[in-house]
C-alpha positions as CSV (number, residue, x, y, z in Angstrom):
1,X,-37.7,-55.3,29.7
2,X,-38.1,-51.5,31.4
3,X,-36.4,-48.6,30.4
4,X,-33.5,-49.6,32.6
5,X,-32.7,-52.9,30.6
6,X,-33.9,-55.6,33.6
7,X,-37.4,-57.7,33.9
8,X,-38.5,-58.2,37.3
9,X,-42.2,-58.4,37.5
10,X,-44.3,-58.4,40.6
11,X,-47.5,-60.2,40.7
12,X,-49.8,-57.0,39.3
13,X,-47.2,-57.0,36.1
14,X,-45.6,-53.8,37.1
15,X,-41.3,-54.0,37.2
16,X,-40.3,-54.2,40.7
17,X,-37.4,-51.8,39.8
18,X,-39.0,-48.7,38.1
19,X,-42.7,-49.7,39.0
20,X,-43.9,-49.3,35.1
21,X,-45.4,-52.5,33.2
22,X,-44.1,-53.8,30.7
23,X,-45.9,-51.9,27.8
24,X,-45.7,-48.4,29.1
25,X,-41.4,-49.1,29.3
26,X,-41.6,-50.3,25.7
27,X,-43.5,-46.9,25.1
28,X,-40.6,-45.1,27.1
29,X,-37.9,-46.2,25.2
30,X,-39.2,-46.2,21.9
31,X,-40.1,-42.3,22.6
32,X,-36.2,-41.7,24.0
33,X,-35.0,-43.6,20.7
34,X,-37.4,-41.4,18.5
35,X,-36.2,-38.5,20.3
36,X,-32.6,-39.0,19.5
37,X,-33.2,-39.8,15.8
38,X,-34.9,-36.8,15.6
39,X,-32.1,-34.4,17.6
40,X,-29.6,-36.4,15.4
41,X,-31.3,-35.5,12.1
42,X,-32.0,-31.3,13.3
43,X,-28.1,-31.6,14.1
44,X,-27.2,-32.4,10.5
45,X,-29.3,-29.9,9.2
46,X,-27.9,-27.6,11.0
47,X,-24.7,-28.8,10.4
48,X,-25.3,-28.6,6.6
49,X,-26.8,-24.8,6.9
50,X,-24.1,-23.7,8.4
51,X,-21.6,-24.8,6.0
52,X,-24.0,-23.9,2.8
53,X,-24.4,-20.2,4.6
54,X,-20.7,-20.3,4.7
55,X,-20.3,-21.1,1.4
56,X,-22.7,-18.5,0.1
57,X,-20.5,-15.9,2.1
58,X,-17.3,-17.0,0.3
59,X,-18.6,-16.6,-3.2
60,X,-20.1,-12.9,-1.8
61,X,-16.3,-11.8,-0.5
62,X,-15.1,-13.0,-4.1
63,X,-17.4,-11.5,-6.4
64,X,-17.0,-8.3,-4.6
65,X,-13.1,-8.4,-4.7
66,X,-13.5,-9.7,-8.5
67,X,-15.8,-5.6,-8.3
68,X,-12.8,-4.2,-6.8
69,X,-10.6,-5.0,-9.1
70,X,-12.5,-4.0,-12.0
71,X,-13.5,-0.8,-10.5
72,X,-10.0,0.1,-9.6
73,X,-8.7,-1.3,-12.9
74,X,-11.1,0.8,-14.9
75,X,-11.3,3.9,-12.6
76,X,-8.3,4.0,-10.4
77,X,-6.0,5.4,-13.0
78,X,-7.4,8.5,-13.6
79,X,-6.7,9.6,-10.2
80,X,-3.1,10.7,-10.1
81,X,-3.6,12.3,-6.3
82,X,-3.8,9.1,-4.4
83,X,-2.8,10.5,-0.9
84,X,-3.1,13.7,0.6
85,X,-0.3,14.1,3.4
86,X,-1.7,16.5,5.3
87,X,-5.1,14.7,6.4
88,X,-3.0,12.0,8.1
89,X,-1.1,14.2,11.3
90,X,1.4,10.7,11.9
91,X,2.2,11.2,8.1
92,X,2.4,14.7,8.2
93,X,5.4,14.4,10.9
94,X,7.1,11.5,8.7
95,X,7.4,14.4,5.7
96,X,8.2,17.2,7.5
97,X,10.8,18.5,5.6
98,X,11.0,22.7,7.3
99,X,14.4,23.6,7.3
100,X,14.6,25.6,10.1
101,X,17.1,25.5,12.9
102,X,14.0,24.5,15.6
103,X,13.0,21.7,13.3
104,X,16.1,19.8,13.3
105,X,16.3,19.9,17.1
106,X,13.2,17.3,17.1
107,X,15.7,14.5,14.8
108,X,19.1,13.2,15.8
109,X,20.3,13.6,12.4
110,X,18.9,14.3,9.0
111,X,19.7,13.4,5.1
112,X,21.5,15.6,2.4
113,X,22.6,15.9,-0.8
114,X,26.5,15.1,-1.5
115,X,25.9,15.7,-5.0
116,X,23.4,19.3,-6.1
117,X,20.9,17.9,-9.0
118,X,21.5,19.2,-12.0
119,X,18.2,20.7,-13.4
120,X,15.8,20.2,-15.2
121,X,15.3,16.7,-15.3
122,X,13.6,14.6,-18.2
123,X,11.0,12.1,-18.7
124,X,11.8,9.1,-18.3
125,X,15.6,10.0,-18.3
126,X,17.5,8.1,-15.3
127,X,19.1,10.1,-12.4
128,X,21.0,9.3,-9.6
129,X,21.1,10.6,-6.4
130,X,24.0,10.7,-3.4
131,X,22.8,11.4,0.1
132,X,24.6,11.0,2.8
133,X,23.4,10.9,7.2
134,X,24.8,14.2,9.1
135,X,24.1,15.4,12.5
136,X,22.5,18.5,13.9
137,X,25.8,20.0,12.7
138,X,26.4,18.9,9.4
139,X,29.1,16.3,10.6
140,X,28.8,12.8,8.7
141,X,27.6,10.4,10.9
142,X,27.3,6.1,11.0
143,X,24.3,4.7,12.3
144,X,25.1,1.3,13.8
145,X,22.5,-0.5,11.9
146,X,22.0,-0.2,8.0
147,X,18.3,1.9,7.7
148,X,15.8,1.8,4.7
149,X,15.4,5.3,2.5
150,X,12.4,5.6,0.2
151,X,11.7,7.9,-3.2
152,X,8.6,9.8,-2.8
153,X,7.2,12.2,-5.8
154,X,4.7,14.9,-4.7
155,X,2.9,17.5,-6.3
156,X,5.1,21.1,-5.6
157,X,2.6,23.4,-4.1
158,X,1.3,22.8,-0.4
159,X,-0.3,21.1,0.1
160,X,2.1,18.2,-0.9
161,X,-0.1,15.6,-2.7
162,X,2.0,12.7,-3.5
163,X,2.0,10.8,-7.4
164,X,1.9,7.2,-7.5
165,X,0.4,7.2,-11.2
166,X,0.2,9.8,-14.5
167,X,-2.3,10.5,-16.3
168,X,-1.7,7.6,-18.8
169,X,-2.3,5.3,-15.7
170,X,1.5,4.3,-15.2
171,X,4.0,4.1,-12.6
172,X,5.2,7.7,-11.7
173,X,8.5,6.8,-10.0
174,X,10.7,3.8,-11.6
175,X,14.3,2.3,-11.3
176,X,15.9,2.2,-7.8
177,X,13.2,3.6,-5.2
178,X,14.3,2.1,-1.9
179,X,17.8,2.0,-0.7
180,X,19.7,1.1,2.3
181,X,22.4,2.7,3.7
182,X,24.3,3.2,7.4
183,X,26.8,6.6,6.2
184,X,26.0,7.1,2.7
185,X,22.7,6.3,0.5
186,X,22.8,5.8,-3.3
187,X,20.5,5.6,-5.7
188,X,21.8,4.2,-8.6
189,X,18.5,4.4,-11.4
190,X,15.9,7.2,-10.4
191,X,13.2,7.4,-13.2
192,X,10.5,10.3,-13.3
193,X,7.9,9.2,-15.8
194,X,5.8,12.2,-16.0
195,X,6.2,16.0,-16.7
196,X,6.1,18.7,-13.7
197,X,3.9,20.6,-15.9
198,X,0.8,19.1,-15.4
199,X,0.8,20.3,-11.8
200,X,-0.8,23.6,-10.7
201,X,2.9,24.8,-9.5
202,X,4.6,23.4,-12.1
203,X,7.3,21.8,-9.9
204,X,7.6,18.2,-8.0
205,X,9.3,17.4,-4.6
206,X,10.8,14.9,-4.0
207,X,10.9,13.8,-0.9
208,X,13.5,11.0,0.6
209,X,12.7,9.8,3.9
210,X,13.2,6.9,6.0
211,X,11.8,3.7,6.7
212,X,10.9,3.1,10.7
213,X,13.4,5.4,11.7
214,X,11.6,9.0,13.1
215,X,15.2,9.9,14.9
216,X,16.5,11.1,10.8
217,X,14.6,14.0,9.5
218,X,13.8,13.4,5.8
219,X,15.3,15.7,2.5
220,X,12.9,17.6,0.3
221,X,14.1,18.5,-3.2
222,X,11.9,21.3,-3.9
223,X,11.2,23.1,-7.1
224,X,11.9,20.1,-9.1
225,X,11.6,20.9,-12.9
226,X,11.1,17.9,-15.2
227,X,10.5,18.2,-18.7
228,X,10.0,16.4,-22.0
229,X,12.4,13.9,-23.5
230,X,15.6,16.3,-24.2
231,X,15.9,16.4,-28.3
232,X,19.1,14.4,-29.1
233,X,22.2,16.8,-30.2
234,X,22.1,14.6,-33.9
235,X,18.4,16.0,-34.3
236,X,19.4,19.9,-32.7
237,X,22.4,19.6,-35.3
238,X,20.1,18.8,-38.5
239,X,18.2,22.0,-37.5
240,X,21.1,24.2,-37.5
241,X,22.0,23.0,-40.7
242,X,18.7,23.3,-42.4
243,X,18.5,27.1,-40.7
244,X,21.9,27.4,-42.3
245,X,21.0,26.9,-45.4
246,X,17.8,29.1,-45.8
247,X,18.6,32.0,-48.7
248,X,20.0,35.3,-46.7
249,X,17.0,38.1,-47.5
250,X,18.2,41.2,-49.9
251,X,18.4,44.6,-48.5
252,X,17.7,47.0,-50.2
């Protein structure tokens, strides 16, 4: 049989069809069927490299998250500045806070303050805050869809450095942080959980501004004062008592 499956032989033994004997299309076809074994067999290997290289890739990409987590873990709390705004120009837009007249002509409206804040704040001490949306003129206004208002702490002196962490390695900012509103924006639990002391200015901003919404120019609370837990009146009273009681000095 030749390599083309028929047996026709002509009287020198050579296939009428392909004009090969007998032999050499044996030899032909066992060489094809070798060939394919062997194409077959580098295709597996191949096959099974690939998928062990990807393997070997997976376990790099977790052991060196498993590193970024420790390292951040371990290291990432000791650095209280974690942005500057100024580097980034978009961000620096997003917090521009100047109150002149020329600035608000850029923004269709802008936030304020219906209640002042009384100061100075305390650690850890909740807060609220009442803001409401105005125009150009101070007019209340009513956006016709509700918008998202963050809490963002920074550092008082320019330029602004904004807190996510103290120096303990906790949350800065707690409680109610993100707040929608249309009119009016409230927010109901606002926790400070550090002291403006440990800045070189001694004073936080705080800075309100919105979510995906560039047309409202955001509110910075400047020269924000927070201090220590305030000493409860029971303890203030025991003092006066025991300053009461000291003996009066003689005069001579």
């Amino acid at each position: 049989m030749c390599h083309l499956g028929q047996v026709k032989l002509d009287s020198q033994g050579c296939c009428e069809i392909c004009g090969k004997t007998q032999s050499e299309s044996i030899i032909n076809t066992t060489t094809i069927e070798t060939d394919s074994e062997i194409a077959g067999i580098l295709t597996q290997k191949i096959m099974e490299a690939i998928l062990a290289q990807s393997q070997i890739i997976k376990e790099l990409e977790n052991i060196a998250n498993l590193m970024n987590k420790t390292i951040q873990t371990k290291f990432g709390a000791k650095n209280i500045y974690e942005t500057d705004m100024t580097i980034d120009q978009n961000k620096q837009k997003l917090i521009d806070t100047d109150n002149s007249a020329s600035n608000d002509l850029e923004y269709l409206y802008k936030i304020v303050l219906e209640e002042n804040l009384s100061q100075p704040l305390y650690k850890k001490k909740p807060f609220t805050l009442s803001l409401k949306i105005v125009d150009n003129n101070g007019k209340k206004q009513s956006l016709e869809h509700a918008v998202r208002f963050k809490i963002i702490l920074c550092t008082g002196e320019n330029p602004h450095k904004m807190l996510t962490h103290n120096a303990s390695g906790d949350r800065v900012m707690l409680g109610t942080l993100e707040e929608e509103g249309i009119s009016s924006i409230f927010f109901r639990k606002v926790i400070i959980n550090d002291v403006s002391s440990r800045t070189e200015s001694g004073t936080f901003s705080l800075i309100i501004m919105p979510i995906d919404a560039e047309y409202i120019k955001p509110l910075e609370i400047s020269n924000l004062q927070v201090k220590a837990k305030k000493p409860s009146s029971d303890r203030a009273k025991k003092r006066r008592n025991v300053g009461g009681n000291e003996p009066t000095p003689e005069i001579e």
